[in-house]
C-alpha positions in Angstrom: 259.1 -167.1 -254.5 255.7 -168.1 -253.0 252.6 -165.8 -253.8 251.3 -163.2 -250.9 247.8 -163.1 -251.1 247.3 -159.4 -249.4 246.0 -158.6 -246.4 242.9 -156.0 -247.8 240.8 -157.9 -250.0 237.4 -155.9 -251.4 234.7 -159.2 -252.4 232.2 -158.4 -254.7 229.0 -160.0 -253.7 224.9 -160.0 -254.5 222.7 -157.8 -253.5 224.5 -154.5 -254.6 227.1 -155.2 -251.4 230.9 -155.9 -251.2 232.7 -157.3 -248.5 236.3 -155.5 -247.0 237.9 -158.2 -245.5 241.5 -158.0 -243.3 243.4 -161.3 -243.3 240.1 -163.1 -244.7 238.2 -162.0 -242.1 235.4 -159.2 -243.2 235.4 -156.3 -241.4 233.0 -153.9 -243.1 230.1 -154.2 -245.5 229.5 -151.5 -248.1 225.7 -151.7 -249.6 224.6 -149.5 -252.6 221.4 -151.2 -253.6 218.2 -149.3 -255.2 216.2 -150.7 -252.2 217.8 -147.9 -249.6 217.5 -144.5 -250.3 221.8 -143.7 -250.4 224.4 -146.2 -249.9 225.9 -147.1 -246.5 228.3 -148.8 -244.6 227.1 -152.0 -242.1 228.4 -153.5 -240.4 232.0 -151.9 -239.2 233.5 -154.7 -236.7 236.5 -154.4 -234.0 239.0 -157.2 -234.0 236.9 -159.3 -231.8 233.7 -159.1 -234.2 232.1 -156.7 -232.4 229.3 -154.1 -234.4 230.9 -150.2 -233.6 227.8 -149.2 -235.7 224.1 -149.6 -235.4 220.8 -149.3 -238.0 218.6 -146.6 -236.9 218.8 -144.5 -233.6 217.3 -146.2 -230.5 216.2 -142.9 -228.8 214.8 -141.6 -232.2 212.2 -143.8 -234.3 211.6 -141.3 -236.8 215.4 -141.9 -237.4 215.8 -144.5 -239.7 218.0 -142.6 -241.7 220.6 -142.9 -239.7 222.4 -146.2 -241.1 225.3 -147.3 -239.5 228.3 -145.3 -241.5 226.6 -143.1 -244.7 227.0 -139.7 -246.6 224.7 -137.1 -247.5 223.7 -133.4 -247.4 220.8 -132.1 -245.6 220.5 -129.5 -249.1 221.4 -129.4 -252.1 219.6 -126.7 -254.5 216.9 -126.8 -251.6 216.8 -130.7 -252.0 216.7 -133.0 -248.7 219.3 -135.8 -249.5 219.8 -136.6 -245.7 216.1 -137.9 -244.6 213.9 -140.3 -245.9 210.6 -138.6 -246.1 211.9 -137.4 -249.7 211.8 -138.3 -253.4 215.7 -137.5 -253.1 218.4 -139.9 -253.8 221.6 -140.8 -253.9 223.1 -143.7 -255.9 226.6 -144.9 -256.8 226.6 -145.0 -260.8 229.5 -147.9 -261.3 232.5 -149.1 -259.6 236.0 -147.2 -261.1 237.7 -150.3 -260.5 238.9 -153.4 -257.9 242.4 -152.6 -258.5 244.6 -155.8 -257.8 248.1 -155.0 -255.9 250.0 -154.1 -253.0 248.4 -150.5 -252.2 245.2 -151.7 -253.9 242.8 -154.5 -254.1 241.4 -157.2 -257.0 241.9 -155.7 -260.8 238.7 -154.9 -262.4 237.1 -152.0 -263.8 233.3 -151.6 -263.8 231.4 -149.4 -266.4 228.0 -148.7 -266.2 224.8 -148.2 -264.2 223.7 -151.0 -262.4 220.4 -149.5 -261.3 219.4 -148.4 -264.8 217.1 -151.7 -266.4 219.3 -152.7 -269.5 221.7 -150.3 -269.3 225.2 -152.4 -270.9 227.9 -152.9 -267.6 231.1 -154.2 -268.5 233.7 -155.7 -266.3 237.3 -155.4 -267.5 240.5 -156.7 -265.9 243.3 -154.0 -266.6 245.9 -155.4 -268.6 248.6 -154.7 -266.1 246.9 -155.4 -262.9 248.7 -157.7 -260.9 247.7 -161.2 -261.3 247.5 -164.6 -259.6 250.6 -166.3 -259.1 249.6 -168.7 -261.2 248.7 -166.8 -264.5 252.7 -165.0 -263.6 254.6 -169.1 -263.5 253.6 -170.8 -266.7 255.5 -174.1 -264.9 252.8 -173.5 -262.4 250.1 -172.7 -264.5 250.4 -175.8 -266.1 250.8 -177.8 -262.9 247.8 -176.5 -261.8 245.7 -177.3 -264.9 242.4 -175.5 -265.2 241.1 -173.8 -262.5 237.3 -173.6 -263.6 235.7 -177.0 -265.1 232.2 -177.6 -266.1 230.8 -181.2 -266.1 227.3 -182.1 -267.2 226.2 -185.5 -266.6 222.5 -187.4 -267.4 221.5 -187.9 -263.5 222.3 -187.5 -260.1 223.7 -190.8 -259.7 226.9 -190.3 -262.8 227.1 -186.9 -261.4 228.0 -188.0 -257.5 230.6 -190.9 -259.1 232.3 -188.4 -261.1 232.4 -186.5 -258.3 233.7 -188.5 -255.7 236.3 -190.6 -258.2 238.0 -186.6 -258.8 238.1 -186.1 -255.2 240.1 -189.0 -254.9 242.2 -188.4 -257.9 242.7 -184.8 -256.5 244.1 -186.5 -252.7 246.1 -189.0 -254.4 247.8 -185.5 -256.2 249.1 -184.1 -253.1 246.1 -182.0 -251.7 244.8 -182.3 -248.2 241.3 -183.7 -247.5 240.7 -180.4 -245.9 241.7 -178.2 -248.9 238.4 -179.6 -250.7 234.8 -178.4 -250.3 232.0 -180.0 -252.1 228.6 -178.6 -252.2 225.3 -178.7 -254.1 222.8 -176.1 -255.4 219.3 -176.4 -253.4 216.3 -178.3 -255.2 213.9 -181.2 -255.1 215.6 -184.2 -253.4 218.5 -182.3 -251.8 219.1 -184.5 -248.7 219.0 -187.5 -250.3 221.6 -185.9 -252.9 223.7 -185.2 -250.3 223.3 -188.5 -248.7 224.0 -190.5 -251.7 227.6 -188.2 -252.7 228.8 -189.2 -248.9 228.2 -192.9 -250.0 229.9 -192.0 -253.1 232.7 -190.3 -251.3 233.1 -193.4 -248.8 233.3 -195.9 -251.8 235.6 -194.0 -253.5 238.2 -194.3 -249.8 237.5 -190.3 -248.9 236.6 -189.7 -245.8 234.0 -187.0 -245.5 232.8 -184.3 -242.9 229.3 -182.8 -243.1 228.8 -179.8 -240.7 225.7 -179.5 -238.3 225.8 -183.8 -238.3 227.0 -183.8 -234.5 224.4 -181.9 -232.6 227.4 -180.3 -230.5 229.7 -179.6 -232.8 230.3 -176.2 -234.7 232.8 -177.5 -236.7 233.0 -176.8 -240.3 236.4 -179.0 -241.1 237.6 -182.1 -239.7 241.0 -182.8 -239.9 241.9 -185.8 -242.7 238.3 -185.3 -243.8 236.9 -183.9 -247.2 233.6 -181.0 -246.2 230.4 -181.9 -247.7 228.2 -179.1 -247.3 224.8 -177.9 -248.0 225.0 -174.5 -249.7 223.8 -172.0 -246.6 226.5 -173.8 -244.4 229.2 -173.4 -246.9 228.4 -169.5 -247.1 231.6 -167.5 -245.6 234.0 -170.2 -245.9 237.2 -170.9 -248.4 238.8 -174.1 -249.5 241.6 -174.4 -252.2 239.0 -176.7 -254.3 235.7 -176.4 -254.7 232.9 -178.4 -256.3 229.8 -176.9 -257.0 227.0 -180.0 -257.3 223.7 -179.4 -259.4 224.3 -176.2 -260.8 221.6 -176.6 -263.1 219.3 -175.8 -260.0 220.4 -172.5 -261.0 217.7 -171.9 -263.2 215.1 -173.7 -261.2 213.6 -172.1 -258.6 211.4 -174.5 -256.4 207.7 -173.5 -256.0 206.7 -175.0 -252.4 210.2 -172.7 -251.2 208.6 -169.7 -252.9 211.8 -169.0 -254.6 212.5 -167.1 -257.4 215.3 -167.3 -260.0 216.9 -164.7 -259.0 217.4 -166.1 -255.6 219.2 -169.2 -257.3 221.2 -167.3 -259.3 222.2 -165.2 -255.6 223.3 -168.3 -254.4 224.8 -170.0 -257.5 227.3 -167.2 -256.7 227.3 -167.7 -253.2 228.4 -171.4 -254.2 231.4 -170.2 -256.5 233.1 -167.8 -253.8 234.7 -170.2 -251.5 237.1 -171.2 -254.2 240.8 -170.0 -253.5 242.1 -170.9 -256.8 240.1 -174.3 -258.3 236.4 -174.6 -259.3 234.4 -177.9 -260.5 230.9 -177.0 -261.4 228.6 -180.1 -262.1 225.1 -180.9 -263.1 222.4 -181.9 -265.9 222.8 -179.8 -269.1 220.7 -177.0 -269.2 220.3 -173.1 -270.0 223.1 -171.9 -266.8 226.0 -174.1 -268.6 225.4 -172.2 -271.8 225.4 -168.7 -269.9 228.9 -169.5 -268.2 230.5 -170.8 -271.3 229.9 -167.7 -273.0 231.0 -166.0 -270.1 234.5 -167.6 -270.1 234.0 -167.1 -273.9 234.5 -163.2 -273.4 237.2 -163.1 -270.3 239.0 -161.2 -269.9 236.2 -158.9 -270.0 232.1 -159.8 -269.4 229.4 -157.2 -270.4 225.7 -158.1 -269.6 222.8 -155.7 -269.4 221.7 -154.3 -265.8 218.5 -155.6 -264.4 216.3 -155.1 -261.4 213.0 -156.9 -260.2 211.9 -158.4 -262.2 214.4 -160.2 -263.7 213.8 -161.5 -267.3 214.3 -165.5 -266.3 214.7 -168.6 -268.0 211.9 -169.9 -266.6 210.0 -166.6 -268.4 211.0 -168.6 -271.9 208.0 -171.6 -270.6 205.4 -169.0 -269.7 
């Protein structure tokens, strides 16, 4: 019997946010970051993408409070929760649970209090939460090999062969050109990374598609063509396989970009979500490999300690 994928999905995503999406499309954003003073809904979006909600009030400037969808009380024990010209606050402690299933959505519980610096958070799937299709057929399961695979090379240039001779290995084993998106972590040299895995990709007989390289096209797949992508284009879409290029970038913010590591860490995750079942993560050896064996080490659970600004960073170790 093929697998349903359901039609609610709740994505977890960076920035203290998570995604409700209908039929893969989101609808509404929930955001319950330290930066605002409650949580909030934003944006809520009709069927044709429309916002229904707004930030702020446009006939009121001293109403900034007034964010899109939100809750709060005017008092409590004489306390203003409800503007923002008070101390007051209201935060959301942990997430219950993404509950995976037909009235409910995605199978993990979350302890802990992700606003609290160090404060232990654990993720745990619940033993009888529904699962993928594949972890239920072990005739599939092993068809389908392993769906996460790290590969650390010496350079660039083993990396972008290794890349482009599994791309052709994974076409010659049934899957469409289309169900494969390669991308690549930002860093020094980043065009002419990108530019050398097309060559790759050519020499190994995959055609290739690179979004934004037709000045009128807004494209993001070509038909019979593999998408190579830079990170910031690959953002919001899916593909069935997914490589993940340089991921030791990870750990290496880039000074002229005024980046910090925990904006490459943001979108080291924002280069993981697209995948729909496989992920190939490749790169130089380095301190982020280390971190995501160990996380696979402890599945089905992971348990880190919260942080906020500033992040403790690898980078900190060199100081």
């Amino acid at each position: 019997m093929p697998y349903k994928f359901p039609r609610c999905e709740v994505l977890p995503l960076p920035d203290h946010q998570a995604a409700f999406r209908i039929d893969g499309t989101e609808r509404l954003r929930w955001h319950f970051g330290p930066s605002y003073p409650r949580p909030f809904f934003y944006p809520l979006l009709d069927p044709s993408g429309t916002p229904l909600t707004r930030m702020g009030h446009p006939g009121a400037p001293d109403h900034d409070h007034h964010r899109s969808v939100w809750f709060a009380h005017e008092k409590v024990l004489g306390i203003d929760f409800w503007s923002d010209r008070t101390p007051a606050r209201v935060r959301q402690k942990s997430w219950r649970c993404y509950q995976d299933g037909e009235d409910e959505d995605l199978g993990y519980e979350v302890e802990g209090n992700f606003v609290k610096p160090g404060e232990p958070v654990r993720l745990r799937r619940h033993s009888d939460a529904r699962r993928h299709a594949v972890d239920l057929d072990a005739e599939l399961k092993a068809r389908a090999g392993p769906l996460l695979r790290l590969q650390t090379f010496e350079d660039a240039k083993s990396e972008g062969e290794w890349v482009a001779a599994q791309v052709a290995n994974d076409i010659r084993q049934g899957l469409l050109p289309t169900d494969i998106l390669v991308t690549a972590l930002t860093g020094e040299e980043e065009a002419a990374y990108l530019d050398r895995l097309e060559s790759c990709l050519k020499a190994a007989g995959v055609p290739c598609w690179r979004p934004g390289s037709e000045r009128d096209s807004t494209d993001f797949r070509r038909e019979g063509c593999v998408t190579l992508a830079k990170i910031f284009e690959a953002k919001g879409n899916e593909a069935w396989k997914v490589y993940v290029a340089r991921f030791h970038w990870a750990t290496q913010p880039v000074a002229w970009r005024n980046e910090d590591e925990l904006h490459k860490r943001n979108q080291a995750f924002v280069a993981l979500t697209p995948m729909r079942l496989w992920c190939v993560v490749t790169g130089k050896e380095g301190p982020i490999f280390e971190e995501v064996r160990k996380a696979i080490e402890q599945s089905p659970e992971l348990a880190f300690p919260a942080f906020r600004r500033p992040l403790r960073r690898v980078t900190d170790d060199a100081d």
